[in-house]
Structures are given as C-alpha cells and as structure tokens.
N, C-alpha and C positions, 0 to 999 in steps of 0.2 A: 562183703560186709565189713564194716566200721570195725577194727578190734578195740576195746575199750578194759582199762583194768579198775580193779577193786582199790582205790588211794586208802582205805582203812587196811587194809592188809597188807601192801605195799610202801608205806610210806615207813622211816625207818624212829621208832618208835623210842630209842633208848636216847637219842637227840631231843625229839619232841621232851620231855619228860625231863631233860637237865635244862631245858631251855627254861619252861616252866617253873623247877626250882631258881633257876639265877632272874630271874625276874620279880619274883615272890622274892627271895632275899636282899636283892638290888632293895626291894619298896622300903623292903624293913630300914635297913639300914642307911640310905637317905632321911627315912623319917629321926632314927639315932641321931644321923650328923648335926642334924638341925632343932632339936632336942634341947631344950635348955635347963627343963629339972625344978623351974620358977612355979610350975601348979603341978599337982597333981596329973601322975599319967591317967588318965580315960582312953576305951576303946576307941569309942568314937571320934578322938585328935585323928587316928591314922589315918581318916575319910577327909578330913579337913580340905577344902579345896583352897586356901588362899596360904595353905602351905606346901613345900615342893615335895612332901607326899602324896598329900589331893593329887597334883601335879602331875607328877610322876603313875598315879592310879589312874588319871583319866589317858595318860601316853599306853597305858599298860591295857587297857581298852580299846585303845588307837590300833596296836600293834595285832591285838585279838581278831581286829575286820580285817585286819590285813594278811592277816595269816587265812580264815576264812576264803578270800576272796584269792590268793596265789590257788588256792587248792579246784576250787571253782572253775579258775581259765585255763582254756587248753593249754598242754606247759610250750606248744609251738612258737604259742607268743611269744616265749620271751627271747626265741631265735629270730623270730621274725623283726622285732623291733629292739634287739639289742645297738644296732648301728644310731637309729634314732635316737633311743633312751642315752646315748653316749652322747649325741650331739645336741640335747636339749641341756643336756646339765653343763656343757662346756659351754656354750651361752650364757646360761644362767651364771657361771661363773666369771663371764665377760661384765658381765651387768652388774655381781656384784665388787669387783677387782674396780669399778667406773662410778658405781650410786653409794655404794654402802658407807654407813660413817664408819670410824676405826676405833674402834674395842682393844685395848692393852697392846696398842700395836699393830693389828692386825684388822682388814676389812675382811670376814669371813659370813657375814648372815645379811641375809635380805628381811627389810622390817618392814609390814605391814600391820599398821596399829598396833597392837599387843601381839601379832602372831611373829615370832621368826622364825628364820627355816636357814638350813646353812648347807648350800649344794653342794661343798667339798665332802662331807659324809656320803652324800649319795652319788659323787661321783665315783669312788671305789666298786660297786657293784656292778655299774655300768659300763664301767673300765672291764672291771673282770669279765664281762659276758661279750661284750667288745670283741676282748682278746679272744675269749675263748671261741667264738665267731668265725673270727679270721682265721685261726691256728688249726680251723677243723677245713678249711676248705680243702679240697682232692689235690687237688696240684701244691700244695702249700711246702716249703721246702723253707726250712731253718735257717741254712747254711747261704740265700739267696740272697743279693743284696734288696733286691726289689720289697723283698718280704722283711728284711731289717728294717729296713727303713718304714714300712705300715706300722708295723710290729712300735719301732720308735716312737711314732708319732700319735697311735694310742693310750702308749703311754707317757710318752714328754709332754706332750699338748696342755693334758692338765696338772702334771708336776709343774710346770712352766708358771701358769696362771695360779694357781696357789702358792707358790715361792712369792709370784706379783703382789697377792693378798698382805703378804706378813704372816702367813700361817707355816713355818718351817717345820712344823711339827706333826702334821695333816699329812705336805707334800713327800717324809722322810717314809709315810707308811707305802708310797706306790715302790718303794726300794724292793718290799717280798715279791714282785712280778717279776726278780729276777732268779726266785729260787724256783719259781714255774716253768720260766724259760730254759731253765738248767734240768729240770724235770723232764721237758722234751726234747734234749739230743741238745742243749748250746753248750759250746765247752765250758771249760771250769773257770779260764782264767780272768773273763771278765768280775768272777766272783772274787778271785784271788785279788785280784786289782786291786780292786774297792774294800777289801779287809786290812788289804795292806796299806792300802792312801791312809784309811782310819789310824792304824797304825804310828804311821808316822809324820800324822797330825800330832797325834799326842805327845807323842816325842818330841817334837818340838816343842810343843809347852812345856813339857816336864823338864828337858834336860838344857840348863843354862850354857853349857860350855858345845858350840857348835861342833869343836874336833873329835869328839864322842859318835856323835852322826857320822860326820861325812870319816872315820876309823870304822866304826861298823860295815858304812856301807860298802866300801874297800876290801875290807876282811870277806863281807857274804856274797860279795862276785867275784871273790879269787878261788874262793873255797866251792863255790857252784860249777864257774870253770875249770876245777881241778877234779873234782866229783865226776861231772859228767862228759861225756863227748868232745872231744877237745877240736871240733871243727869248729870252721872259720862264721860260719852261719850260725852257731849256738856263742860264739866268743865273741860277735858284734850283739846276738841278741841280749846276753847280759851286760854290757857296758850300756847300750842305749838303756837299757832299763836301768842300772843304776844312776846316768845323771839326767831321768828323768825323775826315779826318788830324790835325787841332790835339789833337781828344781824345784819340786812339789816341798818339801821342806823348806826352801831359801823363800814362799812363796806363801808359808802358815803364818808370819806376822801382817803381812800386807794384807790378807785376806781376813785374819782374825780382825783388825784393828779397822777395815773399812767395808768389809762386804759385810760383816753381823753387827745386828743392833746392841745399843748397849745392854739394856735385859739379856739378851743373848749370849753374850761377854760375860755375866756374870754368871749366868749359871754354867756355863763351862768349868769359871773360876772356882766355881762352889763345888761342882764335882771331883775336881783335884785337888781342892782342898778346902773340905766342910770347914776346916776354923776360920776361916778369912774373913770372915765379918758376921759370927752368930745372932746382931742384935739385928744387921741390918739385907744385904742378901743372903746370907746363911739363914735367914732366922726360917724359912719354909724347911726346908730340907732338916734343921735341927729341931722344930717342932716334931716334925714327920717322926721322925728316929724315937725320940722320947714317949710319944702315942705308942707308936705299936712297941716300944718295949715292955712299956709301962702294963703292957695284957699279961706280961711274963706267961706260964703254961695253958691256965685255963681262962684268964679272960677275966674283966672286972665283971661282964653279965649283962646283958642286955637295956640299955639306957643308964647304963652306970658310968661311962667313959667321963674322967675328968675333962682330960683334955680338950673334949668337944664340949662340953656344956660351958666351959669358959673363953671357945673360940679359940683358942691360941695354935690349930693350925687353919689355913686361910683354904677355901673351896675343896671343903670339904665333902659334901654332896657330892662333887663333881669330881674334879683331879688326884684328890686325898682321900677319895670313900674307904681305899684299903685302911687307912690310917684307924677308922671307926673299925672295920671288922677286926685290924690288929689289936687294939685297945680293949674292944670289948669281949672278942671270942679267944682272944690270947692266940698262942701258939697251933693248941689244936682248929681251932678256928682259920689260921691262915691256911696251915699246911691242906685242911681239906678241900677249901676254896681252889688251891695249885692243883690239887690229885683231880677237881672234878672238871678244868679247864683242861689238864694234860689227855681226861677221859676224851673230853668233846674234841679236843685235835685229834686224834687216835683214831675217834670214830670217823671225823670228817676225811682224813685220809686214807681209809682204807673204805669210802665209799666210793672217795675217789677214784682209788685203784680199780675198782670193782665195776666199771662206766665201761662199756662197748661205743659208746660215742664221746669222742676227742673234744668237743666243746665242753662236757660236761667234767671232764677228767680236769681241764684246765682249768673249768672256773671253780670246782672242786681244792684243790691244791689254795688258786688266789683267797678263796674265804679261808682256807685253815692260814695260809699265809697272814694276811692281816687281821685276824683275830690272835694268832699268835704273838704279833708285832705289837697289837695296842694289848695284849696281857702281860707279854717280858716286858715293854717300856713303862707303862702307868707302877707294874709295881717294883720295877727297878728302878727310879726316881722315885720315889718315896721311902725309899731304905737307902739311898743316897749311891747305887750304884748305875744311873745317866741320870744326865742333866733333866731338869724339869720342863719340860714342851708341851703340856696341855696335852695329854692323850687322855681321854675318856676310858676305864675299867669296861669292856663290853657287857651288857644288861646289867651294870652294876651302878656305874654313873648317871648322877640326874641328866635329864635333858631328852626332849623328842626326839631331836635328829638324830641324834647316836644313837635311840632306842628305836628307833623305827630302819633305819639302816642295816644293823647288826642283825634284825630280825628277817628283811629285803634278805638279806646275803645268804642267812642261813635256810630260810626257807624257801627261794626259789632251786635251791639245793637240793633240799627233798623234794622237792614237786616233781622236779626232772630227775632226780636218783627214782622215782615211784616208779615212773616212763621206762627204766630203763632194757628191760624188755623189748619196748617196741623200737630201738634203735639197731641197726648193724654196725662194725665195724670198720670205721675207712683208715 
C-alpha cells in the first residue's frame, strides 16, 4: 500500500506564516513608495490595478495558485524534472542573451505584449534542484574530477549566459553554490581564494602607491613561511600564491577600466567613496542614506515618508523599497524586518539540516544561500555598504518574477521537507 502523509500537519508552518507576513508588507509598502500624498489616502487606492500595488496584489494571487498547486503535485516531481526545469530556462536564457532588447544595459526579460518574464530569476531554483539532483546520486563523490566538472557546468553554464546578458548582479547571486558545496565536504580554500581575490581588488583601488601591496604581500609569505612547515612543498606553495596575488593585483586596472561598464565603474567608485559626485552618481546611494535616516527611531508613519512622495530616491518600489520601510517605520521598523529575515534563514537551515535525503539538504542550504545574498546585498547598497546591482529585497520588491521565484524556492522546500519521512538516507 501507497504511504501517503497529512501536508497540513507536516508542512512546516512558522515559514508558511512569515512568508505570508513579507508579502502583505511587501504590498503595503510598494503601495508607500509610490504614494504621492496629491489626494486624499482611500481604501480602495491599495486594490488600484493600473498601480504597482494593484500589480503587485494580482502577482500576490499569482504566487497563492502557485503555492496551492506545489502542495497538490506529488513532491517526486520535482526530482524527476529538475534536469529538464534546468535545461528549459538555460534556453530561455539563450533566447533571451539573442531576442531581448537591452534595459539600462542589460538584455535580462522576454517581452510579450505587456507580459514580461525574466528567466534569470527562475533560473536560481532550477540550478539549485539541479545541483541538488546530481550531488544525491549513490556513487557521487566531491573530491572527483568527473563530478567537478558536472557540479561546474551546472553552475557556470548559467552564470556564463547571464554575465552575456549585462545582468552582473543576477549572475553574482549563483556565488552562494559555493557555500553549499563547502556544506558537503569541498575544502575551504576555494572560498578562501575568492575572499581574498575580493580582497585585493579593492586594494587596489584604494591604495595609490603600488609598493604598499607588493611590501605586504612580501611581509605575509615570509611570515606564513616562518609560521608554518618550513618544507619545500608548503615554501613553493606560498611563493606561487603570492605572485599570483602580485598578478591578480597588476591585472585590477586592466579589468576595471575594460571588462566593467561604465555604470559599473561608477558604482564601485561610489562605494569607496560616497562624495565623488553626490548630484550626479552619488546621488542614489545619497538619497538612499538620507531616507532611511530621516525615519530616525520610530519612523515618520505609514505614507508619511518625505522622501518618497517627492521621488528624490529613484526605484523605489523595486531596488530602494528598504529606503520606504527605513523612512517610514524608522529604526524599529528596519531592525525588525533584519530579526524576521535572520528568523527565516534559521529556520531554513535547520530544515535543512534535518533532511534524511541529500537533494533536499542541498537545495535547502541553496534557498537560505540566495535569499540570504539578495537580503545582505539589496540592503547593504542602500546604506552605502556594496555597490548598487539591482537586487530585488525577497517578497518585498515590486515585480512578478522576483515574487514568484522566491516563493518557487521556498515552497518547493516545504513540500519536499513535508515528504521528509518517506525518504532514507544515502
């Protein structure tokens, strides 16, 4: 006989429930951003369809069947047609990197008539279920090159083709598939690496006088080979790796000045230093600051936000929404936004943990991974600590695709955390 379980008493109910609140405050505060204060507030404005609250109410209806409908299908499915679901959106990403026209630089959305759709959001879920796919197979081994190289090409394939787009900002989120991979047994220093590249990018920009660098770098492989193991195998391995930091450094102007666009360029420049041109690329990011200070503790109060009723910071709705909660809800209003997003990673990773089946523990981690990534990036660019790259706030930011993605992520989560009983351990 079939075993079959109860998804009302199964499903894990304290996610259901914050999801719910970030979508109801998401609507609200969309509707704020765009808020102008010109008539009289009415109930009835926030049903408004030909504003991006209507908007966002009928996405928030979208996401309703859709949740409905994950709960409905056997949760096999989405083992069964993860490979597919992977290979229909890297298509679709073919089509649109070839058809699309280019939006602030960037070809990222397929247009038919009024509807667009933007398959780089939905290719993150598909990636994650992908990986988590292949990473469960019996014979699967980490440490194998056969299996790197899958493992790669899952995930390079569509970092690859969204870099193609213009969307550097999108492709920066597939980077948390590396804290999943370090999850299950990959050593450390691939992470070390890429901390360290970051590193001494910046350094490079920051510090004019080159013999400062290449003095450091000097000092900290004399001092590593004096520290540790003074064989001949750990004393080649820090010299290569110091004049490959020497390279990667002599190699941050060449790269800054012709592999990034100019928009690019300058938010970098605005990150290191907000005053460099406050009227003219500075002027988002010094908006940004001034909104949400301007909430000081408690907030100006729901549709009171100056700042927004006079426009002065730009996508608001969308990339800036925190700006509206800082401005309006103040302080206590941000801090609780942080405590109820730090709740939902908490939870998601200790459902994670709690998975007897390795597909599900992996694509567990990938959703807290990149919900993590677009909650520190969106509102650490708008308090001016990264640069500005169009990351969407999750169910906070206007727009389908985001809101229907983020909800794909989280809830074929619970569907398959519900199951998790009927799985064994490989």
């Amino acid at each position: 006989m079939k075993r079959t379980i109860d998804i009302s008493t199964n499903i894990d109910w304290p996610l259901v429930i914050l999801f719910g609140i970030f979508i109801f405050a998401g609507w609200l505060n969309i509707f704020a951003a765009n808020y102008s204060g010109e008539e009289t507030f009415e109930f009835s404005d926030l049903f408004d369809l030909g504003t991006n609250a209507g908007k966002q109410l009928l996405f928030i209806g979208l996401v309703c069947s859709i949740v409905i409908s994950i709960f409905i299908i056997d949760y096999r499915f989405f083992e069964t047609f993860s490979y597919i679901s992977w290979g229909v959106f890297v298509f679709l990403l073919v089509i649109v990197m070839l058809f699309a026209r280019e939006v602030n630089g960037a070809r990222s959305w397929l247009e038919l008539g009024s509807f667009r759709f933007q398959p780089s959001e939905f290719m993150k879920f598909s990636t994650a279920l992908a990986l988590g796919k292949y990473m469960d197979k019996p014979n699967f081994k980490l440490s194998r090159f056969k299996d790197q190289l899958a493992i790669g090409a899952i995930i390079g394939i569509p970092v690859v083709l969204i870099i193609l787009q213009g969307d550097m900002g999108t492709a920066l989120v597939f980077s948390v598939f590396i804290i999943v991979l370090f999850r299950e047994g990959m050593p450390g220093w691939p992470l070390t690496f890429g901390l360290l590249s970051i590193v001494i990018f910046l350094l490079a920009l920051l510090v004019e006088n080159e013999l400062y660098i290449w003095g450091g770098l000097a000092v900290l492989a004399i001092v590593t080979i004096w520290l540790g193991k003074k064989t001949f195998k750990r004393i080649a391995l820090v010299v290569v790796l110091a004049f490959l930091a020497a390279g990667m450094f002599e190699s941050v102007d060449y790269a800054f000045g012709n592999l990034l666009k100019p928009h690019q360029q300058n938010r970098i420049l605005v990150l290191l230093n907000p005053n460099i041109d406050p009227l003219g690329v500075g002027w988002n990011i010094t908006q940004s600051k001034i909104a949400i200070g301007s909430g000081g503790v408690g907030g100006k109060g729901f549709l009171n936000g100056t700042q927004t009723k006079f426009d002065f910071v730009p996508e608001q709705s969308t990339d800036f929404i925190f700006c509206t909660i800082g401005e309006e809800h103040g302080w206590i209003g941000s801090l609780l936004l942080i405590v109820m997003f730090i709740t939902v990673l908490l939870r998601i990773i200790y459902i994670a943990e709690r998975q007897k089946w390795r597909m599900v523990r992996v694509y567990g981690y990938s959703v807290a991974g990149i919900i993590f990534f677009h909650f520190t990036v969106n509102i650490g660019m708008t308090i001016g600590l990264f640069p500005v790259i169009g990351i969407p706030l999750p169910f906070f930011s206007y727009g389908g695709s985001s809101l229907v993605s983020f909800t794909l992520l989280l809830f074929i989560l619970l569907k398959l955390d519900a199951h998790r009983s009927q799985r064994l351990m490989r």
